[in-house]
N, C-alpha and C positions, 0 to 999 in steps of 0.2 A: 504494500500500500504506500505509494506517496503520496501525499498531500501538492496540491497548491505551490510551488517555490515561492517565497520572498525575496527580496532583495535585500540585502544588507550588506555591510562591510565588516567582516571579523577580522577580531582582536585574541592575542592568547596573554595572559599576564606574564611578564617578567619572571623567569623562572629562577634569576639571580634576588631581584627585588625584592619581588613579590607585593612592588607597588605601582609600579608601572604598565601599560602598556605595548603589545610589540603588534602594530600590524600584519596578521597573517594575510591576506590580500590588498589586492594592486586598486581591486575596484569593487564595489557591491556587486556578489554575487547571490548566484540561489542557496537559498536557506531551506533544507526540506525533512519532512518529517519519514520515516521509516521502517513498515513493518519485517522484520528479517525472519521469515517464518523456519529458515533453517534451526533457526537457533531462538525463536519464540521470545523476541524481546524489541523493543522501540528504541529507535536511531533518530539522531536529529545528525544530518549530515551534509556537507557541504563541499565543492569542488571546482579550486580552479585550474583551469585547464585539465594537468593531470594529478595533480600534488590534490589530497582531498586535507584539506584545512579545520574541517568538523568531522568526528566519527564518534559522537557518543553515545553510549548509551543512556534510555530513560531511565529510571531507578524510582523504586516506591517512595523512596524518601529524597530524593533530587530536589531540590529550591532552584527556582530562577527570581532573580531580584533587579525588580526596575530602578535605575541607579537615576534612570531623568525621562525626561520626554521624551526621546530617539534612542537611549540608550539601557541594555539589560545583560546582565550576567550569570553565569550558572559555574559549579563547580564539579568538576566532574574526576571525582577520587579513583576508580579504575584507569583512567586514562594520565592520572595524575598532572592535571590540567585545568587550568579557569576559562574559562571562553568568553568573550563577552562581541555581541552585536551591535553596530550601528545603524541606525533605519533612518530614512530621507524622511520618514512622514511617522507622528506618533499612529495613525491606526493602522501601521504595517505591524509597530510594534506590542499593538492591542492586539492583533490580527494570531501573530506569535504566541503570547501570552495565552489566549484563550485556546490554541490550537495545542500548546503547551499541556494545560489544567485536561483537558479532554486526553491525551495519551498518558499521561502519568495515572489520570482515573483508568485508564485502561490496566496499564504497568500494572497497579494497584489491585485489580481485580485478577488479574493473571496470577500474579504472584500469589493470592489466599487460596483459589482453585488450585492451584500448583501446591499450594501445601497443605490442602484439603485431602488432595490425593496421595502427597506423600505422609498423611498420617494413617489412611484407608491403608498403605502399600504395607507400615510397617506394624502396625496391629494384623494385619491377618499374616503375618511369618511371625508371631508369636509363638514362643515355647513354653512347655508348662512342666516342670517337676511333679511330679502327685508323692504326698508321704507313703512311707508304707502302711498298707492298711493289714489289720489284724484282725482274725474269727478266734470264735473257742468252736475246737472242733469237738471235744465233749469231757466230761466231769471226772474229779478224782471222790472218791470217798468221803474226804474231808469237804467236798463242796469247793475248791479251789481248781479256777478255768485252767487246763491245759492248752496254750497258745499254739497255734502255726501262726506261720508271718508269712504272706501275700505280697510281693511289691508290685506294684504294676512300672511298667516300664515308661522311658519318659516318652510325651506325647507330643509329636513336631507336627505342625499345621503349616500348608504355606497356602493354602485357599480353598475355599468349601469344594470345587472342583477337582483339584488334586486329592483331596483326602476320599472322598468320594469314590475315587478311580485307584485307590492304593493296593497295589496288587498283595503287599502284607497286610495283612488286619493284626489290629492291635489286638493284646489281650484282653479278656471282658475286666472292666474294671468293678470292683466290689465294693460296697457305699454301705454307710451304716444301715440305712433303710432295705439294703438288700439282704443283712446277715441277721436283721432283727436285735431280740433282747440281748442273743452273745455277744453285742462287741464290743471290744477293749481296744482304746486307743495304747498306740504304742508305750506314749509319754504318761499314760495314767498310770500310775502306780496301782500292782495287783494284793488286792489286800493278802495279809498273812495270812499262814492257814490255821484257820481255829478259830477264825475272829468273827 
């Protein structure tokens, strides 16, 4: 997607300064907006002749700040660079400005779905330990449970479809509710015998 060009004359700040200044072009050129769908992110990018003078990325949290009537700035921390625009006419640089707020809303919205999905990706590869679970398989004379111990093995999910399709099935796992009044958690302590 590009947008519209602008014309503007760019500027990159003084990278010794850091207060000045450095004309990156000769003359106002196009100024334009950028969907890179290889890589699912928004460009504000600009080229004169062959040397491209803007290549930045939008960012959710990118500021652009109007420093005047014709003049506006942004700082762009991956490309480790300040940019700044000059426009012949303030509503080129309103023009900018709004065209700006609209892709960063975009940016914005990309980025929560994008990590909407990478919280879906990393809860369903969840793994789960189960304790060992414990039955009385039957009584001693004194009334004192004789234990087996049961573990169930650990249980890897990486999505309701794969597990589904698991050519090993797990072993049946054993749950208080399934063994009834016999069960004895591991950690419970078994009373003495005689008590």
């Amino acid at each position: 997607m590009f947008t519209y060009p602008l014309q503007a004359h760019v500027y990159h700040i003084d990278p010794k300064s850091k207060k000045s200044w450095i004309p990156a072009t000769s003359q106002a050129v196009p100024v334009s907006f950028f969907y890179d769908s290889t890589r699912t992110l928004y460009r504000i990018i600009s080229v004169e002749g062959t040397k491209a003078v803007i290549n930045s990325i939008v960012t959710p949290s990118m500021v652009v700040t109007k420093t005047s009537q014709k003049f506006l700035q942004w700082s762009d921390s991956r490309a480790n660079m300040v940019y700044g625009l000059g426009f012949s006419r303030e509503e080129d640089l309103c023009c900018f400005l709004d065209k700006f707020r609209e892709v960063k809303d975009l940016s914005q919205k990309q980025q929560h779905d994008e990590d909407e999905q990478q919280s879906v990706v990393s809860t369903s590869s969840l793994s789960v330990t189960l304790p060992p679970v414990t039955q009385a398989a039957h009584s001693h004379n004194n009334g004192a449970a004789v234990l087996v111990h049961q573990t169930s093995s650990q249980i890897r999910s990486t999505s309701p479809a794969s597990s589904a399709s698991s050519s090993s099935s797990p072993r049946p796992l054993v749950t208080p509710s399934s063994i009834g009044a016999g069960y004895v958690h591991p950690q419970t302590p078994s009373p003495a015998p005689g008590r």
